[in-house]
C-alpha positions in Angstrom: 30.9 52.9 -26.3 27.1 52.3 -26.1 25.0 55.1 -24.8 21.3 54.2 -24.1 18.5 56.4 -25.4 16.3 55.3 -21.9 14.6 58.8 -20.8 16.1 60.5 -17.5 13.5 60.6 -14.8 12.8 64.4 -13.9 10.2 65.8 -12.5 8.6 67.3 -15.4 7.8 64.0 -16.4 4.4 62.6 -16.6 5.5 58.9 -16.9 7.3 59.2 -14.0 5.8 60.2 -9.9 8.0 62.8 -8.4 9.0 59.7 -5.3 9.5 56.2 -7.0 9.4 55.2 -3.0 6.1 56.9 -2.5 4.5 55.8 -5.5 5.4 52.0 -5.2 3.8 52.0 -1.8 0.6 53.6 -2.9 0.1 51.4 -5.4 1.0 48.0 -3.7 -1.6 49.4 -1.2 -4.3 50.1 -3.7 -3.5 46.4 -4.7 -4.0 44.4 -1.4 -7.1 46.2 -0.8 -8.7 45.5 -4.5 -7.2 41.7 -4.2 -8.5 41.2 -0.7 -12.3 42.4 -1.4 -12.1 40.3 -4.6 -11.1 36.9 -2.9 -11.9 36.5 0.5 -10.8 32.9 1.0 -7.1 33.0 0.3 -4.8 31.8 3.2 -2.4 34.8 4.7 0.6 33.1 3.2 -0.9 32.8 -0.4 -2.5 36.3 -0.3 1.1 38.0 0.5 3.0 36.0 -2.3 -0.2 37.0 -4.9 0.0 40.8 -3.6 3.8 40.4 -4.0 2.8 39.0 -8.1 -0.2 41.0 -8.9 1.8 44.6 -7.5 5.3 44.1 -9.4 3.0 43.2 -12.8 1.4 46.1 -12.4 4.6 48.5 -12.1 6.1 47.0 -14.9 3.4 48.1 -17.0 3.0 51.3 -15.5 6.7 51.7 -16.3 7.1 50.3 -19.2 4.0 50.6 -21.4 3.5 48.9 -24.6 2.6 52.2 -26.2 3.9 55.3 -25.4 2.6 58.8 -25.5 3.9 60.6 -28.9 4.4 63.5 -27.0 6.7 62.0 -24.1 8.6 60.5 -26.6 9.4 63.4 -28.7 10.4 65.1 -25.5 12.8 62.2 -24.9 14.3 62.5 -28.4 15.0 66.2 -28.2 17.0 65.5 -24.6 19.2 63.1 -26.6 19.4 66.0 -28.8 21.2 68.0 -26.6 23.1 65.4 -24.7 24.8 64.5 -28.0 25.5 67.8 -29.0 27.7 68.1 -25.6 30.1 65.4 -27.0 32.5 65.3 -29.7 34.5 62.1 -30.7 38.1 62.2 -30.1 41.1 62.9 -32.4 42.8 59.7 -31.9 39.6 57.9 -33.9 39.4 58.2 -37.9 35.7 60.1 -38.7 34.2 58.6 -35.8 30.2 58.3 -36.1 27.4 57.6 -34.0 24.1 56.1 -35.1 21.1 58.0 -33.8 17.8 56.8 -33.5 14.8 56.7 -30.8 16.6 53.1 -29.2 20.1 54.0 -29.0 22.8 56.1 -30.0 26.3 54.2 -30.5 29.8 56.0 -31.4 32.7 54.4 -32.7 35.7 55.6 -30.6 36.3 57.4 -27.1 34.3 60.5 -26.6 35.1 63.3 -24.4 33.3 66.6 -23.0 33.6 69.6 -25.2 32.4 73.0 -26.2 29.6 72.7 -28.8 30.6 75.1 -31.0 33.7 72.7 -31.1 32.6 70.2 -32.7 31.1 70.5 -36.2 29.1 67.4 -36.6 26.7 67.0 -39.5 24.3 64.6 -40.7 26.0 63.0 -43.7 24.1 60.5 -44.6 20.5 58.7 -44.2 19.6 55.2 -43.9 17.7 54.3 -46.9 16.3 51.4 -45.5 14.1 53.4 -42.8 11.3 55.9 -43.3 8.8 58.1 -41.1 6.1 56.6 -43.5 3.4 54.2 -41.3 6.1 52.9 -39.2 6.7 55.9 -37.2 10.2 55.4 -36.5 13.5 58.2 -36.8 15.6 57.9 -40.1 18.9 56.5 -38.4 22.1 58.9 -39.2 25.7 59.0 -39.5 27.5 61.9 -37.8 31.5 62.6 -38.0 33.7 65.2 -37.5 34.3 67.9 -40.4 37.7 68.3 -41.1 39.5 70.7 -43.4 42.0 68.8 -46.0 42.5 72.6 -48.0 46.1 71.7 -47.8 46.2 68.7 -49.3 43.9 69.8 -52.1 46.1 72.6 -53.2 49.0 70.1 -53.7 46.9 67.2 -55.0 45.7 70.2 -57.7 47.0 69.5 -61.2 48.0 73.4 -60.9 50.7 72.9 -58.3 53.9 74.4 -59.5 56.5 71.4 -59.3 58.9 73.0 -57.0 56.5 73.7 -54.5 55.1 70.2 -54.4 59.0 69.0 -54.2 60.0 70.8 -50.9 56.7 69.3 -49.4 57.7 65.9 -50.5 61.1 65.5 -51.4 60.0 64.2 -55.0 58.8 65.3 -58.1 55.3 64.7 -59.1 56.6 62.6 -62.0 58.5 60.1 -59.4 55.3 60.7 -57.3 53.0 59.1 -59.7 55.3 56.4 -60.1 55.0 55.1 -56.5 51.6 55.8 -56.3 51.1 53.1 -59.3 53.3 50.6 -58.0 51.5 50.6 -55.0 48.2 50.8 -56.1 47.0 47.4 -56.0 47.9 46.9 -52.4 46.3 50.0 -50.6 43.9 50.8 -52.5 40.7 50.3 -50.7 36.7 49.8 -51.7 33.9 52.3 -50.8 31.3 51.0 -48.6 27.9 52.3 -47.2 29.3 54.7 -44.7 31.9 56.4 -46.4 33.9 56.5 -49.7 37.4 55.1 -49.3 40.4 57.1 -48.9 41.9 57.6 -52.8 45.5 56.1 -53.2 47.3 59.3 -53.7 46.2 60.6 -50.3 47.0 57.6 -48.8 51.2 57.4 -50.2 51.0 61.5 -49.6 50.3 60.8 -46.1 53.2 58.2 -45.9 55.8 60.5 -47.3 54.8 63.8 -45.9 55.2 62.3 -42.4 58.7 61.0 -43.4 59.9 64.4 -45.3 59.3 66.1 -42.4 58.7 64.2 -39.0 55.8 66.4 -38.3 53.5 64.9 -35.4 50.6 63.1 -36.3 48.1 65.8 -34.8 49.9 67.9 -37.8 49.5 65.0 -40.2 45.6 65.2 -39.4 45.2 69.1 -40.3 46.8 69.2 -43.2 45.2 66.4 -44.9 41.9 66.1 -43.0 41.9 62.9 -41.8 41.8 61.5 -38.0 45.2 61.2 -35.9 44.6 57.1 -35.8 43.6 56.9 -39.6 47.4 59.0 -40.3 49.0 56.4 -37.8 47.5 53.4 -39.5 48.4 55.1 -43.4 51.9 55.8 -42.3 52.7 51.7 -41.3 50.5 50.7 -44.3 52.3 52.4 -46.5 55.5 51.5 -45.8 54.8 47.7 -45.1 53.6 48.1 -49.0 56.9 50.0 -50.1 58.8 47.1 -48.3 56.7 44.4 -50.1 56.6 46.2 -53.6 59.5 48.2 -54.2 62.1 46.7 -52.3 62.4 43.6 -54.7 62.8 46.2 -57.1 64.8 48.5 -56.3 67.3 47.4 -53.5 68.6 43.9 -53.9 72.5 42.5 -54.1 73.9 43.1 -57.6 73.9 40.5 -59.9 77.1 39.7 -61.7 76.8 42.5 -64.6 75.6 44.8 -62.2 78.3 43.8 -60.2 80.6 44.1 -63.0 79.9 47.7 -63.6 79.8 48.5 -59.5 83.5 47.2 -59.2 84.9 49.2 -62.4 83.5 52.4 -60.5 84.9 52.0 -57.4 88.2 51.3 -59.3 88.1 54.4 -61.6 87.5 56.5 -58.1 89.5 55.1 -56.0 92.1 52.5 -57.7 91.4 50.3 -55.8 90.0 47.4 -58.0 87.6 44.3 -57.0 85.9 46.8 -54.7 81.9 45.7 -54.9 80.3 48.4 -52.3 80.9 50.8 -49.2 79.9 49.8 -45.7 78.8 52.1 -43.4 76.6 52.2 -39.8 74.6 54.9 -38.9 72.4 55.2 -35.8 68.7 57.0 -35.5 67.8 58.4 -32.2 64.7 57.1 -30.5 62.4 57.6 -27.4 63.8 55.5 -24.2 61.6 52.2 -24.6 60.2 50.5 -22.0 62.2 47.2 -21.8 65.9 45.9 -22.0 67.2 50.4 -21.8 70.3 49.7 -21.4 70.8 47.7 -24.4 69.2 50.9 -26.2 71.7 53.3 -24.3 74.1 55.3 -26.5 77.0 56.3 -24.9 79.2 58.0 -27.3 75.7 60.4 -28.7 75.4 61.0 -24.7 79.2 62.1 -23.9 78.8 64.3 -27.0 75.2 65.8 -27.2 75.1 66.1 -23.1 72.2 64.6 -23.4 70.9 60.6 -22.4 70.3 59.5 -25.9 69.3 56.1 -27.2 69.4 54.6 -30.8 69.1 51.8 -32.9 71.8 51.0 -35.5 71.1 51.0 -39.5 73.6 48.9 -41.5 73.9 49.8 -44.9 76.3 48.6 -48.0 75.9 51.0 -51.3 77.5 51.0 -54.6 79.6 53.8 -56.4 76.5 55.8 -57.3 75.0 56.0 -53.6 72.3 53.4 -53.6 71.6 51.1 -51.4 72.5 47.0 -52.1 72.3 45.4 -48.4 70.8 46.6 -45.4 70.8 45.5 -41.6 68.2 47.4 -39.0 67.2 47.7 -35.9 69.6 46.6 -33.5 70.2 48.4 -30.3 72.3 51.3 -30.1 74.8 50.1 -27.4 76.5 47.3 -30.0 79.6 48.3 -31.6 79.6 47.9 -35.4 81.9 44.7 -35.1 78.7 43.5 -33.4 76.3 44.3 -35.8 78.6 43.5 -39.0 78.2 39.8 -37.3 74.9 39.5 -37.0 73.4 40.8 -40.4 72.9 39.3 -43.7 76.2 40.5 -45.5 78.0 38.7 -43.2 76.1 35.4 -43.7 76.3 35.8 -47.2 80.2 36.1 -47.0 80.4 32.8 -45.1 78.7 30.9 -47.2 81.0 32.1 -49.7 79.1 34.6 -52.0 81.7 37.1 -51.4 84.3 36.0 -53.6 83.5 38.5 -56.7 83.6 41.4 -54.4 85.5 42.8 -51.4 83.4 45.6 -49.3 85.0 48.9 -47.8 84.6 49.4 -44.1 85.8 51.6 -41.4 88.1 51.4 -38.4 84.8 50.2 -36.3 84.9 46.9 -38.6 87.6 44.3 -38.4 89.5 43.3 -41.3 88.8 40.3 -43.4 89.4 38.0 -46.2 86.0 40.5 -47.7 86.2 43.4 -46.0 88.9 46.0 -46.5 89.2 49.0 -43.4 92.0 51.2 -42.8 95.2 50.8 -41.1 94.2 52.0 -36.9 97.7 51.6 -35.2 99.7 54.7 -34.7 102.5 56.9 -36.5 101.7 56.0 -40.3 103.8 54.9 -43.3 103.7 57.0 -46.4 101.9 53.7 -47.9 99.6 53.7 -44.9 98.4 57.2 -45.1 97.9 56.7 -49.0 95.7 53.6 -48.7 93.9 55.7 -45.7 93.4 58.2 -47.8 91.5 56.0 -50.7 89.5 54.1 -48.2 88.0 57.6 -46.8 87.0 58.6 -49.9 84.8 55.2 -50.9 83.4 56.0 -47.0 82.2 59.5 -48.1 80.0 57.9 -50.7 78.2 55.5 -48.1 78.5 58.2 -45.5 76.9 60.8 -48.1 74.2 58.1 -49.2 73.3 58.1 -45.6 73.3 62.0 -44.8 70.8 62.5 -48.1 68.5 59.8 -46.9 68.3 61.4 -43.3 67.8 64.8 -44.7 65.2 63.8 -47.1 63.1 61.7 -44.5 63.6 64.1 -41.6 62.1 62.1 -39.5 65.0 59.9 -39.0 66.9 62.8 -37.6 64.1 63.7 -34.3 63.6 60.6 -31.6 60.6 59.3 -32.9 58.1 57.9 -30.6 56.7 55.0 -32.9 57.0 51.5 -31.0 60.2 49.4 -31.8 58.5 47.1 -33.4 57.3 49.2 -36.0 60.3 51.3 -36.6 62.3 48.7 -38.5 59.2 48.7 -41.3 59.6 53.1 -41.6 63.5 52.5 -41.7 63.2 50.2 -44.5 60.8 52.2 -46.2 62.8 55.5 -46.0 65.7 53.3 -47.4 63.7 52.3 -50.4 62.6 55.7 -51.3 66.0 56.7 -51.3 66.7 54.4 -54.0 64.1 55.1 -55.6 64.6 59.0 -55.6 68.4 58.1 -56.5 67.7 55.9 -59.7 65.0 58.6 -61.2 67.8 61.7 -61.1 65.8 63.2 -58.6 68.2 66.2 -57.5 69.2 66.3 -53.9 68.7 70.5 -52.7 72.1 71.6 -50.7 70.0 73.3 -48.1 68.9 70.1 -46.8 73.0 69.1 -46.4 73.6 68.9 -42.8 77.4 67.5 -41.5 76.1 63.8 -39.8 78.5 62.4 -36.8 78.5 58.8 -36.2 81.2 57.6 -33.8 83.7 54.8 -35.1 84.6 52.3 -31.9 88.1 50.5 -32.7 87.0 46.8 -33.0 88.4 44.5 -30.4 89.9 41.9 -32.6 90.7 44.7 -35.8 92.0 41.8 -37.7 91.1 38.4 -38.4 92.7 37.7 -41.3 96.3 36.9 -42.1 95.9 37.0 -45.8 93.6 39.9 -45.6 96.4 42.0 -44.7 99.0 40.8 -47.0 95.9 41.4 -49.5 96.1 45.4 -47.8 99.5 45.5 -48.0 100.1 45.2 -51.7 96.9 47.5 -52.4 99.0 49.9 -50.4 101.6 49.7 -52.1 100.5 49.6 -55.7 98.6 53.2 -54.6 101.3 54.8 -53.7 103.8 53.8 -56.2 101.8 53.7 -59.3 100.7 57.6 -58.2 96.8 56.4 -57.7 97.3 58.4 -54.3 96.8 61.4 -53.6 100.1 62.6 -51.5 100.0 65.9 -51.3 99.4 66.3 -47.8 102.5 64.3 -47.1 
C-alpha cells in the first residue's frame, strides 16, 4: 500500500487560498484583463482559447512551484509525522517497514488504525546512500514492529537445563542439533540490506514448537518474536525440508537385512513368523473445508464424540520396534480402510509382487490376502481362532502405540487444525518423520503424554479375497495354539 506524502490543503496553509473556487476565478480574471490590454487584435474565438492557455499555465505554477518554501515543507513533513504514527502494520505481515522520506511513504503489508502507544516502531536503520549534506533531502528509514523473542532466547541459551527444553520440544537438545544440521543447507537464508536473516535454529524451533503443541500462530509470534505470516511460512518450510531431507533417511521400506531382522522380531513376539510390519489407519480431525464436505464427513467420530467431525485418514505400516516403513496420507475421512489400503503405495507394491519376503498385519477393517494377515470377524470363536486373535492384537498394539506417541508428541495432530488441505499432507509427513527420528535416537517417550486413542475398525465388505490366504491363516492358527505360542489363559 502506497501512501502519498502530497500536503493536505488546510487553511493554515500559505500555498493554498482558503476557496480553490474563488481563487481560480480571480485569477482567470486578472488574466483576461492583462491579456486583453496587451493584444488588442485577437479575434473573440482566439482570445477565449489563449485565456483558457495562459490561466491553467498559470495555476499550475502557482500550485506546483518549482521551488518550494523550506518552511512549508517542513510543516508538511511533520504532518506525515503524525499521520504515520497513527498506523501500525498488521500481525499477519513479517516485520513490516515503511520507507519514509519527503516523496512518499510505502509499507509492506496491510495497515490498520491503532493506539500510538501500541505500536513500538523505531528507526532501525538509515540509508547510507542519502545525506542532508548540499542536497537537502531526508535520510530514508526503515521502521518495523519491536517484538519480544525473551522466550525463545532463554531456550536457545546454552544454560537451558535439558529437561526443560524437552517438554517444550519433545527432543533433546542433542537430537535437536541433529535436525538443525541436516537441514541447514536448505533453510538457511542470506542477510540482506534490510534485515539479518532469520538463524537456522529459530527457524526448525519454530517448526517443532508449533507441532509439540498445536499452539495458534498469534502464540507462535510472541514467544519467538517473529510476525504471524513469517511463523506460517517457517512452519510449511520446514517441513517441506524434513520431507525432502530426512525422509530418504529415515523412513523408507526395509531392505532385505533390514527386513531380515524386522521378520525375526515380529516372530520372537508374536510366533508368528514371515511377519514384515503392522498396518494400522488412524484419522486426524480437521476444520470442515470448503469443497467436496461430505467426502470429509466422519461418521463414526460424529456418532461417538456428538459432535459433526471431519478427518482425513493416515495409513501407516511400522516394524517391531515402532517406526515407521510406509505411509499413505491425506485421504478423506469418509473411506473405509479397505478403501484406502487400495489406493496407497503398499498395495501397489504388493501387486507388482514386492511382497513375497513379507506378509503385513492388519485389522478387521482390512480384507485378507495372499500379503495381508487380519483376524478372524465371523462370530462364536474356535479355541484356534481366539489364539490367532489374540497374536494378531498384540502386533496391532505396536502400530497402534507407534501412532498414539506420534500424536501425543506433535499435539497438533490431536486439535482440528485449520491449515488448508493442501498443505496438511506436507505437516503429516513431517510429524511422521520426526517420529522416526525421535525413535531411532532413544529419545524417551514421558507417560504423561500417554492418552488411550480410538479409531473405529469398519468390517470390510469383501473380508476375504484370498482362498490360499486363509488356508495360509488356518495353519498359523493352528501351529499357535498347539505348539503353546498362545496365550490361552482367558479360555
Amino acid at each position: 500500500m502506497v501512501i502519498s506524502s502530497f500536503p493536505h490543503i488546510n487553511q493554515e496553509d500559505t500555498l493554498f487560498s482558503s476557496n480553490m473556487f474563488d481563487f481560480t476565478q480571480d485569477f482567470d480574471s486578472f488574466s483576461t484583463t492583462k491579456k486583453r490590454k496587451t493584444n488588442t487584435n485577437i479575434n473573440p474565438t482566439q482570445e477565449s482559447k489563449l485565456e483558457r492557455t495562459c490561466s491553467f499555465q498559470e495555476l499550475m505554477n502557482r500550485l506546483f512551484p518549482e521551488e518550494i518554501d523550506p518552511q512549508v515543507e517542513s510543516h508538511h513533513l511533520f504532518q506525515n509525522q503524525l499521520f504515520l504514527e497513527e498506523f501500525s502494520v498488521d500481525d499477519q505481515v513479517d516485520q513490516g517497514f515503511g520507507v519514509m522520506n519527503n516523496e512518499e511513504v510505502s509499507f509492506n503489508g496491510n495497515l490498520k488504525r491503532a493506539h500510538p502507544e501500541s505500536f513500538d516502531a523505531k528507526p532501525m536503520l538509515e540509508n547510507p546512500g542519502s545525506s542532508n549534506a548540499g542536497g537537502g533531502q531526508n535520510p530514508r528509514r526503515l521502521w518495523m514492529k519491536n517484538r519480544s523473542k525473551a522466550w525463545w532466547d532463554q531456550y536457545n541459551s546454552v544454560d537451558c537445563p535439558d529437561e526443560e527444553f524437552k517438554k517444550a520440544f519433545r527432543m533433546s537438545k542433542a537430537t535437536f542439533e541433529l535436525i538443525c544440521r541436516e537441514l541447514e543447507p536448505v533453510v538457511n537464508k542470506k542477510d540482506t540490506m534490510l534485515r539479518s536473516a532469520i538463524p537456522v535454529r529459530q527457524r526448525v524451533a519454530v517448526c517443532i514448537w508449533r507441532l509439540a503443541t498445536g499452539e495458534p500462530l498469534r502464540e507462535v509470534s510472541k514467544k519467538f518474536g517473529l510476525g504471524i505470516s513469517t511463523c506460517h511460512k517457517l512452519v510449511l518450510e520446514v517441513c517441506k525440508a524434513i520431507q525432502d531431507v530426512l525422509k530418504p533417511k529415515v523412513l523408507n521400506w526395509p531392505n532385505e537385512q533390514k527386513m531380515e531382522e524386522v521378520r525375526r522380531g515380529f516372530e520372537m513376539f508374536s510366533g508368528i513368523s514371515n511377519v514384515g510390519g503392522a498396518l494400522y489407519t488412524t484419522h486426524i480431525p480437521i476444520i470442515a473445508p470448503k469443497d467436496r464436505v461430505a467426502m470429509y464427513y466422519n461418521k463414526k467420530q460424529t456418532e461417538r464424540n456428538q459432535k459433526t467431525s471431519y478427518s482425513v485418514s493416515v495409513q501407516g505400516v511400522v516394524d517391531n520396534q515402532g517406526i515407521f516403513t510406509d505411509v499413505s496420507i491425506g485421504w478423506p475421512g469418509s473411506m473405509p480402510d479397505d478403501k484406502v489400503l487400495e489406493k496407497s503405495s503398499i498395495s501397489q507394491r504388493a501387486n507388482m509382487g514386492l511382497m513375497k519376503d513379507a506378509v503385513l498385519v492388519g485389522n478387521s477393517g482390512h480384507p485378507l490376502m495372499d500379503w495381508l494377515l487380519v483376524p478372524y470377524t465371523n462370530q462364536n470363536h474356535t479355541w484356534t481362532q481366539h489364539a490367532f486373535n489374540e497374536k494378531v492384537s498384540d502386533i496391532q498394539m505396536i502400530a497402534k502405540e507407534a501412532f498414539m506417541k506420534m500424536k501425543a508428541r506433535w499435539f497438533c495432530l490431536q486439535k482440528r487444525t485449520e491449515m488448508k488441505l493442501q498443505d496438511l499432507p506436507v505437516v503429516l509427513m513431517a510429524c511422521c518423520v520426526l517420529h522416526n527420528v525421535c525413535e531411532m535416537n532413544n529419545e524417551e517417550f514421558s507417560n504423561e503424554l500417554s492418552f488411550e486413542m480410538f479409531d473405529d475398525d469398519i468390517v470390510a465388505e469383501n473380508g476375504v479375497r484370498s482362498a490360499n490366504a486363509m488356508q495360509y491363516r488356518d495353519q498359523i492358527a493352528h501351529k499357535l495354539l498347539h505348539f503353546n505360542f498362545a496365550g490361552t489363559n482367558s479360555l
